[in-house]
ChimeraX commands (.cxc) that place a marker at each C-alpha (Angstrom):
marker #1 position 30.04,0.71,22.59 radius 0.5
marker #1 position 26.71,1.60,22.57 radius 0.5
marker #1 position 25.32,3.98,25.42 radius 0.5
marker #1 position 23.07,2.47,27.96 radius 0.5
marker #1 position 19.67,4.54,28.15 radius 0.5
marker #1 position 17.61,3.75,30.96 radius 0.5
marker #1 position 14.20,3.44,29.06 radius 0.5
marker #1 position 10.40,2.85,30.65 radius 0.5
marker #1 position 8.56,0.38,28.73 radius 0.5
marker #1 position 5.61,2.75,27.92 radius 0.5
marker #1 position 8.48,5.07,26.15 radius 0.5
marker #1 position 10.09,2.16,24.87 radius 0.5
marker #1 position 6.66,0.99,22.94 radius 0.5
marker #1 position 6.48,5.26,21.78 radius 0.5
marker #1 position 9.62,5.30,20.74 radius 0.5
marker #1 position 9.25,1.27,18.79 radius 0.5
marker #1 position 5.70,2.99,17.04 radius 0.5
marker #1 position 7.18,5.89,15.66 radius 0.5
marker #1 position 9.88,4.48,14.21 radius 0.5
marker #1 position 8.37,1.53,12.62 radius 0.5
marker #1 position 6.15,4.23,11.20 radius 0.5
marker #1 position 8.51,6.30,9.82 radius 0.5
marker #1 position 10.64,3.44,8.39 radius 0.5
marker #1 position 7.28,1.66,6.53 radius 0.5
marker #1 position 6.77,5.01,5.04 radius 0.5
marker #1 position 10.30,4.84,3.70 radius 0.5
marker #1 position 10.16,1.01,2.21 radius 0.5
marker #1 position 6.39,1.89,1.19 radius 0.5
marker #1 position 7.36,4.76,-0.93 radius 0.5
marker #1 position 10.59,3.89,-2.36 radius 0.5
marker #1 position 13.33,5.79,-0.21 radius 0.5
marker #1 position 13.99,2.46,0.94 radius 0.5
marker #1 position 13.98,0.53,-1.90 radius 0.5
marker #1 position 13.19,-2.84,-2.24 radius 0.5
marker #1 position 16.42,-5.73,-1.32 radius 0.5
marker #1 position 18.19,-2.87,0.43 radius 0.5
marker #1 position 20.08,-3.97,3.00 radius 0.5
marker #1 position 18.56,-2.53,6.93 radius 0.5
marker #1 position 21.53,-2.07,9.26 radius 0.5
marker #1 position 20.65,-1.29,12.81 radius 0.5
marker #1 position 24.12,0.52,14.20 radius 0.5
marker #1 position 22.88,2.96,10.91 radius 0.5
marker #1 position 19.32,3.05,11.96 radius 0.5
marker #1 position 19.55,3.63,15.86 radius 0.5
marker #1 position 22.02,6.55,14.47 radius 0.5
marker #1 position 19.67,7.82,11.98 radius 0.5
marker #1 position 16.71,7.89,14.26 radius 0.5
marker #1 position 18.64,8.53,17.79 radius 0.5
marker #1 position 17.43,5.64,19.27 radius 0.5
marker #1 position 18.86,2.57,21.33 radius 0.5
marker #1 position 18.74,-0.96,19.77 radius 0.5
marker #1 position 16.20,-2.07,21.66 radius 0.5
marker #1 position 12.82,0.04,20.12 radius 0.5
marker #1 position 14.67,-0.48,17.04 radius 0.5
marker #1 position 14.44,-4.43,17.23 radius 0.5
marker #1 position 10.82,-4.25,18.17 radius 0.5
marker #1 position 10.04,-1.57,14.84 radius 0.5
marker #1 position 12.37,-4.48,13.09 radius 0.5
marker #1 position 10.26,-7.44,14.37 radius 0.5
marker #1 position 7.01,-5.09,13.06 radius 0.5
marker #1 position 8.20,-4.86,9.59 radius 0.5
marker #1 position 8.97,-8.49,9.51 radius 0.5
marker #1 position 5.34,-9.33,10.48 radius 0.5
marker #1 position 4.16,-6.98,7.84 radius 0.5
marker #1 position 6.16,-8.68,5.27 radius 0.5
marker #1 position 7.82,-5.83,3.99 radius 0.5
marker #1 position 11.49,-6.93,5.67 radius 0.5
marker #1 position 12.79,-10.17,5.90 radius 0.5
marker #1 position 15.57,-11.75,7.46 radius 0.5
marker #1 position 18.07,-14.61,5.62 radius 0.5
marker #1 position 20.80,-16.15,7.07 radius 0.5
marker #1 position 24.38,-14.42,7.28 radius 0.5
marker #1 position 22.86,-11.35,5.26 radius 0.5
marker #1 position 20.67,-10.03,7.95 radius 0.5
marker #1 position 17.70,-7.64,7.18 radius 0.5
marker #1 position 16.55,-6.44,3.55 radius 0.5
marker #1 position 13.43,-4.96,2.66 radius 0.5
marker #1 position 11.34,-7.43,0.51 radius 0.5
marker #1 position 11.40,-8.00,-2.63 radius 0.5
marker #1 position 8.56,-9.45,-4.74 radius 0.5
marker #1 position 9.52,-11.24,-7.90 radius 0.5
marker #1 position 7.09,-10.69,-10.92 radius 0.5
marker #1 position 4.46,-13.71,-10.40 radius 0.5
marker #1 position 4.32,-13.28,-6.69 radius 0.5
marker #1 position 3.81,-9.32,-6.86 radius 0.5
marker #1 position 0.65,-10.23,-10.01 radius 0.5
marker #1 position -0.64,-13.09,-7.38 radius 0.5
marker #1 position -0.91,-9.86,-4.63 radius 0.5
marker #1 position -3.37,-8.30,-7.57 radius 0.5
marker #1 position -5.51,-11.52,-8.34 radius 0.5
marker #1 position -6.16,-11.66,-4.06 radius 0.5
marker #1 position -7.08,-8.13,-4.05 radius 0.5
marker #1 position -9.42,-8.48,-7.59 radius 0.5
marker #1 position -11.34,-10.92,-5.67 radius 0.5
marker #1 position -11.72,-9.82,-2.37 radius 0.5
marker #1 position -11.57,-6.06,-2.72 radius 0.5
marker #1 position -14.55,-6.76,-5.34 radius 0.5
marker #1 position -15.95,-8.46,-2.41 radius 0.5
marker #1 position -15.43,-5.66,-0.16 radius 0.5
marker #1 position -17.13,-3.28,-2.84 radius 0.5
marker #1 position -20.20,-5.29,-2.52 radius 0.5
marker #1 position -20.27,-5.21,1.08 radius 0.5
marker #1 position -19.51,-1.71,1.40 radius 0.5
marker #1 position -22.89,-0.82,-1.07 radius 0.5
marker #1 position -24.97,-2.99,1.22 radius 0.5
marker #1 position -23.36,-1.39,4.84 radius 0.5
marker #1 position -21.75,2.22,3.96 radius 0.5
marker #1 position -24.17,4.97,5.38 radius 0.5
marker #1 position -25.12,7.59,2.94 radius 0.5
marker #1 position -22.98,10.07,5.18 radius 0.5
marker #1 position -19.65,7.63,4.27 radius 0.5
marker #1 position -20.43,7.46,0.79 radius 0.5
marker #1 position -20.66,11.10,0.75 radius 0.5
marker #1 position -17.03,11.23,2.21 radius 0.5
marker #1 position -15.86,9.10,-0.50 radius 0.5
marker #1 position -17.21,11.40,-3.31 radius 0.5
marker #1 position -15.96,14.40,-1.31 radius 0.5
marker #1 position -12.50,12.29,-1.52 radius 0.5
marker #1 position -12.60,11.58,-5.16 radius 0.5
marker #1 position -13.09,15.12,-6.04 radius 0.5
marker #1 position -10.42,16.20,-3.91 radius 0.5
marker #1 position -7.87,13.69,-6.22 radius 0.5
marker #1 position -9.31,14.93,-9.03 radius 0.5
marker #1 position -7.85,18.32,-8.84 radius 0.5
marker #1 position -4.64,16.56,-7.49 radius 0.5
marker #1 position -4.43,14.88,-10.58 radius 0.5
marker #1 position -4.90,17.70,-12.76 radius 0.5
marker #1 position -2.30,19.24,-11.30 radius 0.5
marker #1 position -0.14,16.72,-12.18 radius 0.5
marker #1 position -1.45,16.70,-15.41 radius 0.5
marker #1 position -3.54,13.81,-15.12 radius 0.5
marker #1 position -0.04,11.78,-15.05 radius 0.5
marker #1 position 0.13,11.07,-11.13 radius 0.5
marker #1 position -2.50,9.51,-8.92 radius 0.5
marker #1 position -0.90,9.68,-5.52 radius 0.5
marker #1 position -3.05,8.76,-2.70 radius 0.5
marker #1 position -2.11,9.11,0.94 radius 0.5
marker #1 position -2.12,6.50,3.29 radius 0.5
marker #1 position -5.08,5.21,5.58 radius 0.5
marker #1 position -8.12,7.38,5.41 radius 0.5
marker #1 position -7.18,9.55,2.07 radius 0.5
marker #1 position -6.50,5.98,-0.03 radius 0.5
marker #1 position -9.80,5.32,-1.77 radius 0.5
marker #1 position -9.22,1.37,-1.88 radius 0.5
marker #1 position -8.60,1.59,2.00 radius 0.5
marker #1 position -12.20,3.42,2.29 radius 0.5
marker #1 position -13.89,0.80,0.88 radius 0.5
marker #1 position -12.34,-2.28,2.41 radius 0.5
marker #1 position -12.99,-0.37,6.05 radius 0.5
marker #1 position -16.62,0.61,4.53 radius 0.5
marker #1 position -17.32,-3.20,3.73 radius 0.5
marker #1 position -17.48,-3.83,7.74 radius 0.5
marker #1 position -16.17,-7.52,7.23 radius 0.5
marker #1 position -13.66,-7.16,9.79 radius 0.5
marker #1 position -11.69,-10.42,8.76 radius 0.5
marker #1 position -11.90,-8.90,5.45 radius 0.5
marker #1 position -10.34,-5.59,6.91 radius 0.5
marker #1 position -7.63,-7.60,8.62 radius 0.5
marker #1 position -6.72,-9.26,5.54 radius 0.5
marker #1 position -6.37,-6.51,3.14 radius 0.5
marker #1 position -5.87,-3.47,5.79 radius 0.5
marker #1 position -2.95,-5.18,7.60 radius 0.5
marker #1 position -1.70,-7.98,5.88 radius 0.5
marker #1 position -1.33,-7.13,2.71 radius 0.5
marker #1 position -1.99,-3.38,2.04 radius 0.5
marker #1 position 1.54,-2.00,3.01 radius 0.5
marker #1 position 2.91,-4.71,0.80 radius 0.5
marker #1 position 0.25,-3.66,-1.88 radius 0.5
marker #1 position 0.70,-0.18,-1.53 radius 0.5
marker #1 position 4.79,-0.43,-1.60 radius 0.5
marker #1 position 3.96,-1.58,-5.44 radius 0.5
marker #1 position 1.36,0.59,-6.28 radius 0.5
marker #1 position 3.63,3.63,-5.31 radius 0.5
marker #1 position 6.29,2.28,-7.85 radius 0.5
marker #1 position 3.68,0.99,-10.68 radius 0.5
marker #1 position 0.55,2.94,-10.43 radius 0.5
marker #1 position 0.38,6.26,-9.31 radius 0.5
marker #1 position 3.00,7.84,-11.63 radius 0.5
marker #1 position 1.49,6.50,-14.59 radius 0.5
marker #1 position -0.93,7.49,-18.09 radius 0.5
marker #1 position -3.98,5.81,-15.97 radius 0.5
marker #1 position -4.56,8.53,-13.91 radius 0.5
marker #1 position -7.21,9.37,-15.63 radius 0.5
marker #1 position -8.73,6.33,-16.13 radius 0.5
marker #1 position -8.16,5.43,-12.39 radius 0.5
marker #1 position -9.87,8.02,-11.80 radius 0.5
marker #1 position -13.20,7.73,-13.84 radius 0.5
marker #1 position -12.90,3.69,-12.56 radius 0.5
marker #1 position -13.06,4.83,-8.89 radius 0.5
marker #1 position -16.12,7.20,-9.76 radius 0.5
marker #1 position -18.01,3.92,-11.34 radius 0.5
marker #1 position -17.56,2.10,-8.31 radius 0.5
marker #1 position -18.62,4.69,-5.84 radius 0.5
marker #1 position -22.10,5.32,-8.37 radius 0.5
marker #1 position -22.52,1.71,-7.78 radius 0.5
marker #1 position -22.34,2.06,-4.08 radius 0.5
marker #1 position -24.27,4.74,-4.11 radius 0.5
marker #1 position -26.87,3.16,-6.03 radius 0.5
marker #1 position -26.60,0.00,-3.56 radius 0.5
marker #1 position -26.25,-1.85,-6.59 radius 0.5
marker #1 position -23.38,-4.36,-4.56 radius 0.5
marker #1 position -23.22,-6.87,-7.85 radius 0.5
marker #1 position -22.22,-3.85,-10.30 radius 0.5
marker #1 position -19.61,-2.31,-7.73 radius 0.5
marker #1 position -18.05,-5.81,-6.80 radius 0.5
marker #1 position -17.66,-6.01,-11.04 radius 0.5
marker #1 position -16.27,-2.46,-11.20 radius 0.5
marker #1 position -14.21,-3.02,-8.59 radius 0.5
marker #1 position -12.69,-6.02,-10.42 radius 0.5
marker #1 position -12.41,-4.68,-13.71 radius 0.5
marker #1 position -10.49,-1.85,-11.72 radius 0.5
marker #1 position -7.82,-3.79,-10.47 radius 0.5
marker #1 position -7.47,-6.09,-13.29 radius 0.5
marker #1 position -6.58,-3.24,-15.15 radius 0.5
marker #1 position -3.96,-2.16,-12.59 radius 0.5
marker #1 position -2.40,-5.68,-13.36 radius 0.5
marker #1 position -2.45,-5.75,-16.56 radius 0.5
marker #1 position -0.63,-1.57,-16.21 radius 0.5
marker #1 position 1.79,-3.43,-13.84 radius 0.5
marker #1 position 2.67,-6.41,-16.32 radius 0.5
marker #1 position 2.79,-3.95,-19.01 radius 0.5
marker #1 position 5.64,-2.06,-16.94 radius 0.5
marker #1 position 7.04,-5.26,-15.69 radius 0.5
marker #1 position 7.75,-6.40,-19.35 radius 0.5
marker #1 position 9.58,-2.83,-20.17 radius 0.5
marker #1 position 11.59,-3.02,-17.42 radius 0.5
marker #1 position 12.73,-6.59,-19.08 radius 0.5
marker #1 position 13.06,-5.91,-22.37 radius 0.5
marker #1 position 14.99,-2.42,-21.45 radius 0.5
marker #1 position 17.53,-4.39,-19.49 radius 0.5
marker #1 position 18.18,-6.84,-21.58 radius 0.5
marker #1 position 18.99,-4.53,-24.27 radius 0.5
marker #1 position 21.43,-2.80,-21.32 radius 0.5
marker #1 position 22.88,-5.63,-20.33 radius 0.5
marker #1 position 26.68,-6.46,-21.48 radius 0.5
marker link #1:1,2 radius 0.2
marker link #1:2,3 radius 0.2
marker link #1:3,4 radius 0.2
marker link #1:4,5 radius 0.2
marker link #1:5,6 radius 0.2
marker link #1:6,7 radius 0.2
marker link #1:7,8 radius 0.2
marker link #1:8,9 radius 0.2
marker link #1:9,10 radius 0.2
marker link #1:10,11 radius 0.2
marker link #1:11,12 radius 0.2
marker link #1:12,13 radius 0.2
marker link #1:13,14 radius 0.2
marker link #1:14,15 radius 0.2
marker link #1:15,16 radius 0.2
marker link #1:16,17 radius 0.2
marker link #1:17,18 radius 0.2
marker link #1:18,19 radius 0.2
marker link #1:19,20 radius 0.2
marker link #1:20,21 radius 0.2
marker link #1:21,22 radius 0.2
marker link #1:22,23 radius 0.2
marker link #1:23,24 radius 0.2
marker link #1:24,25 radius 0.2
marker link #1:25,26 radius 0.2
marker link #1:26,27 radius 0.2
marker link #1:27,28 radius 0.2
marker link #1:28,29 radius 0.2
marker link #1:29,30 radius 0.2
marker link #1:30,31 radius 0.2
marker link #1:31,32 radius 0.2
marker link #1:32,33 radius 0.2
marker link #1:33,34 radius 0.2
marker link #1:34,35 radius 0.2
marker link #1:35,36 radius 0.2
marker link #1:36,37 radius 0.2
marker link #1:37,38 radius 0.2
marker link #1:38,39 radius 0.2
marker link #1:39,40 radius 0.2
marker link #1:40,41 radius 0.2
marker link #1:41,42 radius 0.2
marker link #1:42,43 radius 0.2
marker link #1:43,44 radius 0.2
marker link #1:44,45 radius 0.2
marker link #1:45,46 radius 0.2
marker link #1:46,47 radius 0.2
marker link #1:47,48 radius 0.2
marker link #1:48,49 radius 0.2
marker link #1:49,50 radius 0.2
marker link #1:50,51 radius 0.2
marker link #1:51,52 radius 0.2
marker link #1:52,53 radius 0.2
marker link #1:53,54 radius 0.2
marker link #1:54,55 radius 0.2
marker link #1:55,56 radius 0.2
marker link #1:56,57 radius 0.2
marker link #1:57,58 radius 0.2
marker link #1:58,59 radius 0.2
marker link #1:59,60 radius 0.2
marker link #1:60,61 radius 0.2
marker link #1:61,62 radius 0.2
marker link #1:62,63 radius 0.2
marker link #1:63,64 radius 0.2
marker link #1:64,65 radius 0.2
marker link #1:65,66 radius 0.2
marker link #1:66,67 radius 0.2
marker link #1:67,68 radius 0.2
marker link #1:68,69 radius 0.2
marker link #1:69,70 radius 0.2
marker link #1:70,71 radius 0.2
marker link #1:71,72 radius 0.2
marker link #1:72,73 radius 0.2
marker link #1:73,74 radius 0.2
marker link #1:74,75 radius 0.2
marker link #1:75,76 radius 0.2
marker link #1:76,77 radius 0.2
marker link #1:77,78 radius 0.2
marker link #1:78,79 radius 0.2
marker link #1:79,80 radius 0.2
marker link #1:80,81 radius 0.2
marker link #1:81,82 radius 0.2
marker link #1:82,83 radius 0.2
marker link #1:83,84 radius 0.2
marker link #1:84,85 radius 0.2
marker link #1:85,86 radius 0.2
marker link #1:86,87 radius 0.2
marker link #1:87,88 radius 0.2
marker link #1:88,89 radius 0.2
marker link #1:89,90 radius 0.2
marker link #1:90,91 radius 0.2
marker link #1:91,92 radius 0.2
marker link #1:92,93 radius 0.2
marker link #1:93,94 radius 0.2
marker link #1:94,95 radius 0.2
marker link #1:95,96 radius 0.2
marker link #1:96,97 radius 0.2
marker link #1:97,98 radius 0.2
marker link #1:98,99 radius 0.2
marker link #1:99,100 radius 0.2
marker link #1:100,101 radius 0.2
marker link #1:101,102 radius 0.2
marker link #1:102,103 radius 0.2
marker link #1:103,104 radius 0.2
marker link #1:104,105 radius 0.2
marker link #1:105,106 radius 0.2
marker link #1:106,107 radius 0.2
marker link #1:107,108 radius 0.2
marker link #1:108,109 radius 0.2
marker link #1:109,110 radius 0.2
marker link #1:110,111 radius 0.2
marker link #1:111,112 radius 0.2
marker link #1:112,113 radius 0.2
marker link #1:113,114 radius 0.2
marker link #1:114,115 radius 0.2
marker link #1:115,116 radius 0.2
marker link #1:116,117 radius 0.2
marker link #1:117,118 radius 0.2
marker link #1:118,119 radius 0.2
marker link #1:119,120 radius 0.2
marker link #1:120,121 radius 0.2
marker link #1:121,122 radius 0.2
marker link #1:122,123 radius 0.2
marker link #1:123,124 radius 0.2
marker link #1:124,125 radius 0.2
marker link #1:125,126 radius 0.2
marker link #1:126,127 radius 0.2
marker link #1:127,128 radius 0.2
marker link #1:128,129 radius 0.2
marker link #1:129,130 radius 0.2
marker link #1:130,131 radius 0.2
marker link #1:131,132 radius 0.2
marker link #1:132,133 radius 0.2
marker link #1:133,134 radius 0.2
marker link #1:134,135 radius 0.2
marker link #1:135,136 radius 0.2
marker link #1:136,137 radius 0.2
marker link #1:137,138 radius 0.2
marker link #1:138,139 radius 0.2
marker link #1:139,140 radius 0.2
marker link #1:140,141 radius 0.2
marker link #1:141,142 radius 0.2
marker link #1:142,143 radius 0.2
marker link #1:143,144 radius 0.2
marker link #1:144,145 radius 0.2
marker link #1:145,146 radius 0.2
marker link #1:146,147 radius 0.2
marker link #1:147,148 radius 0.2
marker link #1:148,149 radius 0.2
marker link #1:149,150 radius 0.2
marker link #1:150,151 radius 0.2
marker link #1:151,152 radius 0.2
marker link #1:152,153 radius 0.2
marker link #1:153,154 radius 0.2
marker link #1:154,155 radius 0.2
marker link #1:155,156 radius 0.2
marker link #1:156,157 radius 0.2
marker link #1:157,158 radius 0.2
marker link #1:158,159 radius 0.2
marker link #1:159,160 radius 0.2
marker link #1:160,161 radius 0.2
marker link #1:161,162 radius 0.2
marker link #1:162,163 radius 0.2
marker link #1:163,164 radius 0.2
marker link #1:164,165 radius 0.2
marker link #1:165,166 radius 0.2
marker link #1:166,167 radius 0.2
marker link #1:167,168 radius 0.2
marker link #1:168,169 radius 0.2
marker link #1:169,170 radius 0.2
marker link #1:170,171 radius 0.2
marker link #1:171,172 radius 0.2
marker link #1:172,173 radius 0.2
marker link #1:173,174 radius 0.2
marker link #1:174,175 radius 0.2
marker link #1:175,176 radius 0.2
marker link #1:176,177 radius 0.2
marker link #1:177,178 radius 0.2
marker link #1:178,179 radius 0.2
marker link #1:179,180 radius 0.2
marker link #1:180,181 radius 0.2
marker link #1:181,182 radius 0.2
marker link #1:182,183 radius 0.2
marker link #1:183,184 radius 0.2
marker link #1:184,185 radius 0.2
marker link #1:185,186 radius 0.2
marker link #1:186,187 radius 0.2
marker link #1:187,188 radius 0.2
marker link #1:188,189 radius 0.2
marker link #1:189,190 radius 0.2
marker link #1:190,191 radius 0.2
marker link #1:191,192 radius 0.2
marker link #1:192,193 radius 0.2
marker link #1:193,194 radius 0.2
marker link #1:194,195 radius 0.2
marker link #1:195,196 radius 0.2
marker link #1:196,197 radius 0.2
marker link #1:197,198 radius 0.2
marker link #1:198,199 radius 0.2
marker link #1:199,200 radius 0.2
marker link #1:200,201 radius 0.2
marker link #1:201,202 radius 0.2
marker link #1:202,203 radius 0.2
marker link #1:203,204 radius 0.2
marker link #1:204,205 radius 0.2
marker link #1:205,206 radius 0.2
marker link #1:206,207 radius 0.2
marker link #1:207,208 radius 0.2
marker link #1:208,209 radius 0.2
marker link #1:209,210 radius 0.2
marker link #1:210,211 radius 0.2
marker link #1:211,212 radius 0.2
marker link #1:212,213 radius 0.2
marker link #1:213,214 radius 0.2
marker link #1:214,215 radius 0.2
marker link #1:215,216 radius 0.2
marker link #1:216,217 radius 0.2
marker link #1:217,218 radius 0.2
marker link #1:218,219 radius 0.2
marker link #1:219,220 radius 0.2
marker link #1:220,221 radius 0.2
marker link #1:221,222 radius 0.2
marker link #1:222,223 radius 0.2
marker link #1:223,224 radius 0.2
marker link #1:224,225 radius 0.2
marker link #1:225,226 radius 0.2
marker link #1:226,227 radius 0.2
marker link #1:227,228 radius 0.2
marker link #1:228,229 radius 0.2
marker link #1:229,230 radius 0.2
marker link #1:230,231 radius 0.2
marker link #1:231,232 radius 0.2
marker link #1:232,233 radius 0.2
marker link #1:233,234 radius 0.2
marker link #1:234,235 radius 0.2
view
C-alpha cells in the first residue's frame, strides 16, 4: 500500500518539475530508450516520490510527445518509425532555415558574439573526441536552440523550442552527435553564424538548410545500416 504523504501543492508542482526533468533527460539521451515500457510503482521508487507528482511529470511527457499511452500496455516512451522521424527533419529544414534568417535580421552583435564564443568552445570538445562526437548540451549550450530563440518569432520558438525539440533532440543524440560529421557539423554551423554575422538572412536561411539536409541524409544513411545489419542477423 502506498504511504500517504501529506503534500502542499507548491511542493507538489517542485517535486512534478524536477522529475519530469530528470526523466526527459533520460528518454532524450537514451537511458530510457525508445518503446520502453514507464512503470510508475518503479518510478515513484526510483525517484522517492508519491504517485501523484509522478502523474503530473507523466502527463508532461505525454504533451511533449516523447511518452505515449495505448490501451492495456500503459506508458512507453515514443517511438518514431523511419518516415515519421525524416518528416521531423524536413519541418526543421524549413523553418529552422527560417529562423536563421530571422535571427541575422534581429540577433544583436553582443548575441552573435555568444554564438561564436559557443562554437569555439565545441570545437575543442570535438577535438577531444577526436572530431568523432558533437555533443551539445541542452537549452542555451545547443547551437540550433540559439538560433531559433535568436530569430525572436515567438510562435516560431514555441514550435521548434517546445514542441518538437525534445523529440528532435532524443534523435539527434542517437544519430548525430556520435558520428564522422563532427567535423563537418562543425564547419556548417560556422557558415551559418558568418552569414548572421554578415546580416546576410538569405545565405544563412540556405546554410541553415543545407545543414540539416545533410543531417537527414547522415540519419537515412544510419537508418539503412541498421536495416540491412538486421536483416543479415535475423534467423
Amino acid at each position: 500500500m502506498e504511504a500517504h504523504v501529506d503534500v502542499q501543492p507548491d511542493e507538489a508542482s517542485t517535486i512534478a518539475d524536477r522529475v519530469f526533468g530528470q526523466l526527459r533527460q533520460a528518454i532524450v539521451e537514451g537511458n530510457i530508450p525508445p518503446g520502453s515500457k514507464i512503470s510508475e510503482p518503479e518510478m515513484a521508487a526510483r525517484y522517492g516520490i508519491s504517485r501523484g507528482p509522478l502523474r503530473e511529470a507523466m502527463r508532461r511527457l505525454e504533451s511533449a510527445n516523447l511518452v505515449e499511452r495505448r490501451p492495456n500496455l500503459g506508458a512507453r516512451v515514443i517511438t518514431l518509425s523511419s518516415e515519421q522521424l525524416l518528416e521531423i527533419y524536413v519541418i526543421r529544414e524549413a523553418l529552422e532555415g527560417l529562423a536563421a534568417r530571422l535571427a541575422a535580421e534581429r540577433m544583436s552583435a553582443a548575441a552573435i558574439a555568444d554564438l561564436k564564443a559557443l562554437l569555439e568552445q565545441h570545437r575543442g570538445e570535438i577535438a577531444r573526441e577526436y572530431w568523432q562526437a558533437y555533443f551539445q548540451k541542452e537549452g542555451d549550450m545547443d547551437f540550433h536552440y540559439r538560433i531559433v530563440q535568436g530569430s525572436g518569432n515567438q510562435r516560431l520558438i514555441g514550435i521548434l523550442c517546445d514542441d518538437l525539440y525534445h523529440l528532435a533532440r532524443m534523435y539527434r543524440c542517437k544519430f548525430g552527435m556520435v558520428s564522422n560529421r563532427a567535423r563537418d557539423a562543425l564547419k556548417e554551423h560556422e557558415l551559418i553564424v558568418d552569414a548572421i554575422a554578415e546580416r546576410d538572412g538569405e545565405l544563412a536561411e540556405l546554410m541553415m538548410r543545407r545543414h540539416i539536409r545533410a543531417s537527414r541524409r547522415n540519419v537515412e544513411r544510419r537508418l539503412a545500416t541498421e536495416t540491412t545489419t538486421q536483416q543479415r542477423t535475423d534467423p
